[in-house]
N, C-alpha and C positions, 0 to 999 in steps of 0.2 A: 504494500500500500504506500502511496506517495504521500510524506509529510507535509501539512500546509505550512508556505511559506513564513514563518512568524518569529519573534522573538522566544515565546516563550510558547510550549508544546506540551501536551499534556497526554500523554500514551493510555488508553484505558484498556487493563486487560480483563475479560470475564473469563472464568472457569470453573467446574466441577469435576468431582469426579467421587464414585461409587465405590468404596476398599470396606475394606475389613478394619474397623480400628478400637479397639476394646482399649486403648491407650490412649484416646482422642484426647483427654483434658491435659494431660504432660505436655501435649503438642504446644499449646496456647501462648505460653511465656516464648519459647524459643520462637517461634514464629511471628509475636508481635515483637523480639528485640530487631529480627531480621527485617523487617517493614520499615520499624523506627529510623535503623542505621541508613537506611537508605530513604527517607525521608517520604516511602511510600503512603496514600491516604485511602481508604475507601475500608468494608468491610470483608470479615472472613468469619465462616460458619463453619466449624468441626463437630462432628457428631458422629458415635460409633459407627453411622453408613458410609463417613466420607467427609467429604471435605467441599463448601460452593462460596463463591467468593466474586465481587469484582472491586478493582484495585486500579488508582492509578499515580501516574508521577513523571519525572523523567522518565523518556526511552531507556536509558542504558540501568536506571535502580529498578524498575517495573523488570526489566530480564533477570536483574540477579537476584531479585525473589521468585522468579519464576524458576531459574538455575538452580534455589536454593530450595524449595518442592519436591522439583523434579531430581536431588540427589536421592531421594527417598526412592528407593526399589519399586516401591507400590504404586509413585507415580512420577515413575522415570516417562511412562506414554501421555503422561497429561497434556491435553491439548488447551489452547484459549484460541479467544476472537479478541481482534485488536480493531480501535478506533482512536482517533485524534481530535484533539479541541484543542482552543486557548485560552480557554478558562477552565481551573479547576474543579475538576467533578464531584471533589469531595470536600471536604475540611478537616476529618476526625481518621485516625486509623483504631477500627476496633476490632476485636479478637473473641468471637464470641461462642460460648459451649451452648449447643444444642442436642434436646431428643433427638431431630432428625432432621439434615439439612434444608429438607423443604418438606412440608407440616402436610401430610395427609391423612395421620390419623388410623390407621387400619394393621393392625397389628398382624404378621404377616407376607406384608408386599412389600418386598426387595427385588430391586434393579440387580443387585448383588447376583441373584438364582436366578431370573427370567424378567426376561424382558423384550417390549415389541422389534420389529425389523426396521434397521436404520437406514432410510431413502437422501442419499446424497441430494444436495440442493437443485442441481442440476437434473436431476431426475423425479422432482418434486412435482415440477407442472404434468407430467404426463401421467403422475399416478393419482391426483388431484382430480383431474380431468375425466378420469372412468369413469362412465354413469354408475356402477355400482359403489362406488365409495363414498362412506359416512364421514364429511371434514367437519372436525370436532375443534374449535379452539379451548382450550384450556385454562385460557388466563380467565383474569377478575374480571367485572361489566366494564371499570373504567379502561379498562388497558384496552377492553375488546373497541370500547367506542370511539378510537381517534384512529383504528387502521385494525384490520385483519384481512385473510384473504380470500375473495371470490368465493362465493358459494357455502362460506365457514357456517358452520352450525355454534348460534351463539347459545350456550348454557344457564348465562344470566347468574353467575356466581359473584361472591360478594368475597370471597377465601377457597384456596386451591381445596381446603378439606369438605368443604360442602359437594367437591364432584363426587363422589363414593353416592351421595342419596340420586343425583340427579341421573347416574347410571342406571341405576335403579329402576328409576322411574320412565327416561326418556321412551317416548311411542317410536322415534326416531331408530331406535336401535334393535325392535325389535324384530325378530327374524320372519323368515319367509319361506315358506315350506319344508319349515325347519330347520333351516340353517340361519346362522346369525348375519349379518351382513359385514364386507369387508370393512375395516375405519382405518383414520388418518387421521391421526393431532398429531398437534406443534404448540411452542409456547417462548416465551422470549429468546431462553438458550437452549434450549433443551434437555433442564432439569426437570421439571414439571413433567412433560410425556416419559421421561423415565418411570416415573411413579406411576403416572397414569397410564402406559402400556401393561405394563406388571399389572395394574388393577383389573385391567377389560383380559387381559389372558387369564385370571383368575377366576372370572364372570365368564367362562368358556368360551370366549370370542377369538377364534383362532388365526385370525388372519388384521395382525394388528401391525401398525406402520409407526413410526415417527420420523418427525424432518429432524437430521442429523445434524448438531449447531444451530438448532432452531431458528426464529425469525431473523436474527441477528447474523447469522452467516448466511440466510437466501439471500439477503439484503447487500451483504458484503461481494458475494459473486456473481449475482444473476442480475444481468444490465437490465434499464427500467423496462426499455422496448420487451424485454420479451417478460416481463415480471407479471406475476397475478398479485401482485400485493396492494392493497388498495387503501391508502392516507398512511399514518405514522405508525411507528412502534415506541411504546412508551416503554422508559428503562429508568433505573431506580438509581437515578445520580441527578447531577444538577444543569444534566442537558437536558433532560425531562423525555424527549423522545428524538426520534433519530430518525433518518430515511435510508434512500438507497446510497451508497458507498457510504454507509454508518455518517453520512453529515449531521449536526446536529440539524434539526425540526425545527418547526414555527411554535410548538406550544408550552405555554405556561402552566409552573406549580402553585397551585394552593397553599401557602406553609402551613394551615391549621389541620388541614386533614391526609397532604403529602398525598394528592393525586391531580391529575391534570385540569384544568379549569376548563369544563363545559363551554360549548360555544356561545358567544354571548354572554359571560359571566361578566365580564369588567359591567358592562352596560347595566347590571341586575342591581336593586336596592340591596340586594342581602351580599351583595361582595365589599368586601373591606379588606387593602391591601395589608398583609399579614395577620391578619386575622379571620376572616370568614370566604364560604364562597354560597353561591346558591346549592350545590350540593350537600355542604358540612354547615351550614345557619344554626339550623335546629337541632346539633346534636353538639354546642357547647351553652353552658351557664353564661351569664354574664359576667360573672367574677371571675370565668376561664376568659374570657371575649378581653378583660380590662387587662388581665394580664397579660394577651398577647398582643393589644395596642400599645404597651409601656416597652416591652421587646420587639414591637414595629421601633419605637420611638428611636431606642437606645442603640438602633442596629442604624437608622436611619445620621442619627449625631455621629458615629463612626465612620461612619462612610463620607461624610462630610470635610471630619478632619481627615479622611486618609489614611485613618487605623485599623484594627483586623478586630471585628467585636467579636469573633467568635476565637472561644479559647477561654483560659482565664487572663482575666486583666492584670497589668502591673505586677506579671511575673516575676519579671527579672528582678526590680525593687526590690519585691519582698525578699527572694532568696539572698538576693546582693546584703540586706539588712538581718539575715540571720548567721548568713555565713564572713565568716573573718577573713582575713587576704592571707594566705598559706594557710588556710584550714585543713585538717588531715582528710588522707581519702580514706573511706571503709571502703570495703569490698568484704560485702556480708549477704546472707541467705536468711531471711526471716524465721523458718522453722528451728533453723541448725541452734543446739543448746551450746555449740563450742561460741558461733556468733552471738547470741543471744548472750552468753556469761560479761561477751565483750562489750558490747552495746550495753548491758548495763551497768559497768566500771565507766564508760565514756560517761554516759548521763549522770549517774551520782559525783565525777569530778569539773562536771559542768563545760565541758570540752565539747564543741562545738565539729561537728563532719561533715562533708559531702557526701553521702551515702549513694552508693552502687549498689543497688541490688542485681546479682544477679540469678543466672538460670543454670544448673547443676550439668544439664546435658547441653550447655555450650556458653562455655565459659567465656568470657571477652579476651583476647590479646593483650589487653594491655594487663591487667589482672597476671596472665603467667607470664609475661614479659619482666615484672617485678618478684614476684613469687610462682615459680617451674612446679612448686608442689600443686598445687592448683585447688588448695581445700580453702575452704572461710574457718576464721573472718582471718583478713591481712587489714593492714592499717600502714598505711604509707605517708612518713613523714618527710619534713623539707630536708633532712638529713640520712634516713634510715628507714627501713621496710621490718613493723615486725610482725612475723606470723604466727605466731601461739597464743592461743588465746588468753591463756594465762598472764602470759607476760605483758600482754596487752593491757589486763587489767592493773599489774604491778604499775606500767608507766602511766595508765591515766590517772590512778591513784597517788601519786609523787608528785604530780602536776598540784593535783589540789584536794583535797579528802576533808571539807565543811563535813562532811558526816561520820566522820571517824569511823571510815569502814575497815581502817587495819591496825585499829589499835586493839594488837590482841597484845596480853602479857605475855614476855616472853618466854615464860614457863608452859605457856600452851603453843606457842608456836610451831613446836615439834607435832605436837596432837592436830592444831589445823592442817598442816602440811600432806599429814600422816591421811585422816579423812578426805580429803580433796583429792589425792592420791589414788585412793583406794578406789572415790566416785570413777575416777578416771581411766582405770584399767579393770579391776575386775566386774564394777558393777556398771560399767560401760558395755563392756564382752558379753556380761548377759542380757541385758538391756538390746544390745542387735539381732542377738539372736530370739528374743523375744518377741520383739517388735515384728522381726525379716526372717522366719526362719528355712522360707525358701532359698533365699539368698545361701546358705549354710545346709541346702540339700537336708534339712530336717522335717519329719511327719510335725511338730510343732514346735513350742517354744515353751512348753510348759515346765520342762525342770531346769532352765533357763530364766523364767520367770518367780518357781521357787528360792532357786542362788540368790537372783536381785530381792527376792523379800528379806534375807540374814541382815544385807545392806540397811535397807528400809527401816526395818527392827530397830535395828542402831541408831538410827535419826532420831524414831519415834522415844525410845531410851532419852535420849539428851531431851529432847524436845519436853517431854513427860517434869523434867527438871528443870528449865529457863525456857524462856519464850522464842528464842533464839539459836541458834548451831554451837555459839562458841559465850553466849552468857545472855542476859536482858536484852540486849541489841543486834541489830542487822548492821552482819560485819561483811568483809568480800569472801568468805566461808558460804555465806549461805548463797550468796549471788552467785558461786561456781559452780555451786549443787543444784541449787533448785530447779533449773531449766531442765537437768536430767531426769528430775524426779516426777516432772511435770510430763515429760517425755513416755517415763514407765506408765503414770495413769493413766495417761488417754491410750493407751495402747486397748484396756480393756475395764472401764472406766467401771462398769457394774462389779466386776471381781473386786476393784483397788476399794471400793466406795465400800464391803462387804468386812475389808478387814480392820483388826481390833488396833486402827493408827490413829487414834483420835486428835492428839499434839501431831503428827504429820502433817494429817489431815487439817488439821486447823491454819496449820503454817505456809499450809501450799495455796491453800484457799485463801488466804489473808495477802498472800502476795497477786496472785489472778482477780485480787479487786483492787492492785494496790494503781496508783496515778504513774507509778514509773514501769507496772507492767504494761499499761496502755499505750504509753510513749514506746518503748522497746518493741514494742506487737505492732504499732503502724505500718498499715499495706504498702507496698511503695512498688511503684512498674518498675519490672525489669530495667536496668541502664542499658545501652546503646552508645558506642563510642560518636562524640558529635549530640549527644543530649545535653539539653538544658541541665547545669547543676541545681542537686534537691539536697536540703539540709536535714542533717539529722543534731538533734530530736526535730521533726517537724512540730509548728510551731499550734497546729489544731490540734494534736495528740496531748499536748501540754494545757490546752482550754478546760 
C-alpha cells in the first residue's frame, strides 16, 4: 500500500487470531511494556481463545510489535490488515483480559475445532452472487446502517451475542426440502464470522462460508469498479469508518454513545456536540448530559491552547515535584517479598525512587545491563548498584531511621541476624515448594508446608510475648519477614486462618491494614525504556 504523502503517518494495524492460551493473563504486562517502548496506541484483547487487537503508531514501532507477537510459535502465521491516516486513531494503549475475545456467549463454539470455509476477497462477488446463498451481515444495526453489501440480510442486532436467538428464529434460514440452505457472513475483520460460522455448523448448516479478512481486506483489494460494497464501513478508532483502499470516510462519532451519527443528526434538536445525538438522547440523565458538556468544555479550552487534554494533566510537574535530581532507581516487582522487604526500608527512611516496575518474563536491558543476575529488587545509585535486598535495607536505613527500625540491642543482634537468616533459607525453601510444587516435580506441597509451620510456631512464640519480632516495636526484623509470611498465607489462606497463630495472626493483619503496606502495595505499569518517570512512594498511596 502506498503511504500518503504527509509529515506525520499513522500505520493502523488490525489482527486476530484463534490459539490455545490457558496462560493469557501472564501475556498482558509483557505485551503492554512492548507497545509502550514503542510508543504504540490503540487496544489488545487476550483471552484463553486468542488474542484480537487493533493498534496503531509509527510504521516501523506498529512492525516491531507485530515482530514481537509473531516471535510467539502460536503466532509466528498471524496475519493483519494495514491502513494509513494522519491523524491519530487512538490516544490510550490498553491491554485488556477477557472471557472471550469477541462476546458471543454460547458455551461450546470455538473457531479453535470448526469452523466455516474461508472465501478469499477476490472470490467473494461470485459466491455472493449465487441465487442460492443466505448473505448474512453480522455486525451491530449501526455498523450495518452507513454500508454493507448488496443483497446483505440485515439481522437488526444491537451486540454480536444476541445473533445465537436470531438464528434461531430467522424464517430466512430455514431449509427446503430438507436441506438447510447455503450462507455467507462477513463482518468488519473477520473475527465475528469466526464465531458465527462455528455457530451455524453447530445449528447443522453445513455449507457455511466466510469473507477471509473480512470487510476491511475486500475493501483493501477489490477496486471500487468491480466492488459490491455499498456506503462505508465503520471501524472502532477515530476514523470512524473507512472506504475502498481503507481511506478514511465522511462520517462522524457521537462521543456519548461511541457510534456513528445518523444522517441528519447535526441538524436534530436532541444532538449536542459531545454530549448527545438523536440516537443516544434518551438513554443518558441529565447529570450524565452536565457532565459530558463540562468535558465538551474542558476538551474544547485544550485545544484552544494547543495542549493534549486527554491523558493526565500536569504530569510531569507533579513527578518533577516528588522526585529529587539523582533520585535512586528501583527496579522492583510488586509481589516479590525480596522487593517488597526493600521498598519498605526505602519508605520508613523517607528516601524518595523512581520506580521501575517490571515484568518477570522480560526483563528491560537496562535493568541487567547494571545487575546480569537479573532478580528484584536492584537499587541503583549515583555511585553504586546494590542488589540484595537486605543490604538495600541496611543503606536506606543509614540514610535516615526517624523510626528506629534498627535499634536493636546489641545482645540480640546475633538473635535478629540468626531469625532473618533462617526466614531466608530454610523457610524460604519451603515456602516455594509450597506455594510451586510443580515447579519441584512434586504431587504437593504439603510436608513443605508443615517444615514452614516449625518456622511460623517461632514467630507466633515471640509474638505470644511482645507485640513485635525483636520487643514493643517495629524494627527492620519484622519488615524482612513479614512479606514472607504474608506470602505462606495467601498461598492457602482457609488452612493458615484454621491455625492456633493468634499473635501471628494479629501481627500480619495489623500490618495488611497498616498506611505503609498501602504505599509498598501501589499498582504501578510495567516500565518501558523511554517512559515517563513514576515516583515511589506514589504520592495517592500516601493520601
Amino acid at each position: 500500500m502506498t503511504l500518503p504523502a504527509t509529515e506525520s503517518i499513522y500505520l493502523t494495524a488490525a489482527f486476530y487470531k484463534f490459539v490455545d492460551w490457558p496462560d493469557y493473563a501472564d501475556r498482558r504486562a509483557p505485551l503492554l511494556a512492548v507497545c509502550e517502548a514503542h510508543n504504540v496506541k490503540g487496544l489488545i484483547l487476550l483471552a484463553p481463545e486468542g488474542i484480537n487487537s487493533t493498534l496503531a503508531g509509527a510504521p516501523e514501532d506498529v512492525h516491531a510489535v507485530l515482530s514481537y507477537l509473531r516471535s510467539d510459535a502460536q503466532l509466528a502465521d498471524l496475519e493483519h490488515k494495514e491502513s494509513f491516516a494522519t491523524k491519530a486513531p487512538f490516544h490510550r494503549m490498553k491491554v485488556r483480559l477477557k472471557k472471550e475475545i469477541v462476546t458471543l456467549g454460547v458455551a461450546g463454539i470455538s473457531p479453535i475445532q470448526r469452523v466455516g470455509q474461508y472465501v478469499k476477497p477476490e472470490d467473494w462477488n461470485a459466491l455472493i452472487s449465487a441465487p442460492d446463498v443466505v448473505l448474512i451481515d453480522t455486525r451491530n444495526d449501526y455498523e450495518v446502517e452507513i454500508g454493507t453489501f448488496k443483497g446483505a440480510i440485515d439481522p437488526d442486532i444491537q451486540s454480536f451475542s444476541q445473533l445465537t436467538d436470531w438464528v434461531q428464529q430467522a424464517k430466512v434460514l430455514e431449509g427446503l426440502n430438507g436441506r438447510k440452505p447455503r450462507v455467507a457472513m462477513f463482518c468488519t475483520g473477520g473475527i465475528r464470522c469466526e464465531k458465527s460460522t462455528s455457530l451455524m455448523l453447530a445449528h447443522g448448516f453445513e455449507d457455511v462460508y466466510h469473507l477471509q479478512g473480512g470487510i476491511l481486506k475486500y475493501l483493501e483489494v477489490v477496486s471500487p469498479e468491480e466492488s459490491m460494497w455499498q456506503g462505508e464501513c465503520f471501524v472502532f478508532d477515530e476514523r470512524v469508518s473507512v472506504g475502498h483502499g481503507l481511506k478514511p470516510g465522511s462520517h462522524e462519532l457521537c462521543r456519548c454513545c461511541r457510534e456513528p451519527l445518523p444522517s441528519g443528526a447535526k441538524t436534530s434538536a436532541l444532538f449536542e456536540l459531545g454530549v448527545s445525538c438523536p440516537r443516544c438522547h434518551a438513554q443518558t440523565t441529565e447529570i450524565q448530559k452536565n457532565s459530558a458538556r463540562e468535558r465538551q468544555k474542558q476538551w474544547e479550552i485544550a485545544k484552544a491552547k494547543q495542549i493534549n487534554h486527554i491523558g493526565t494533566p500536569h504530569r510531569e510537574e507533579k513527578v518533577a515535584a516528588l522526585l529529587p535530581v539523582d533520585a535512586p532507581i528501583l527496579y522492583s516487582f510488586r509481589r516479590c517479598p525480596y522487593a517488597m522487604r526493600a521498598r519498605l526500608a526505602l519508605l520508613a527512611s523517607g528516601i524518595r525512587c523512581e520506580m521501575r516496575e517490571i515484568a518477570l518474563s522480560q526483563k528491560p536491558e537496562s535493568m541487567l545491563a547494571v545487575s546480569p543476575k537479573g532478580t528484584v529488587p536492584v537499587l541503583v545509585l549515583h555511585d553504586r548498584v546494590i542488589e540484595q535486598s537486605l543490604e538495600i535495607m541496611q543503606w536506606a536505613l543509614k540514610q535516615s531511621d526517624s523510626h528506629q527500625w534498627s535499634t536493636v540491642d546489641e545482645d540480640k543482634e546475633a538473635d535478629a541476624n540468626a531469625l532473618v537468616k533462617s526466614c531466608d533459607e530454610e523457610f524460604k525453601l519451603n515456602l516455594d515448594r509450597y506455594k510451586y510444587p510443580n515447579r519441584y516435580d512434586l504431587v504437593d506441597g504439603i510436608a513443605h508446608r508443615d517444615a514452614g509451620a516449625i518456622y511460623l510456631n517461632q514467630l507466633n512464640t515471640r509474638l505470644n510475648a511482645s507485640a513485635c519480632l525483636m520487643g514493643p516495636k517495629w524494627s527492620w526484623v519484622d519488615a524482612a519477614i513479614v512479606p514472607f509470611v504474608r506470602q505462606f498465607a495467601r498461598t492457602h489462606r482457609e488452612w493458615f486462618d484454621a491455625q492456633a497463630w493468634s499473635a501471628l495472626k494479629g501481627w500480619l493483619e495489623n500490618f495488611e491494614k497498616s498506611v505503609a503496606y498501602t504505599a509498598v502495595m501501589h499498582k504501578y505499569k510495567v516500565w518501558y525504556q523511554g517512559a515517563k518517570p513514576v515516583a515511589f512512594p506514589a504520592a495517592s498511596s500516601m493520601n
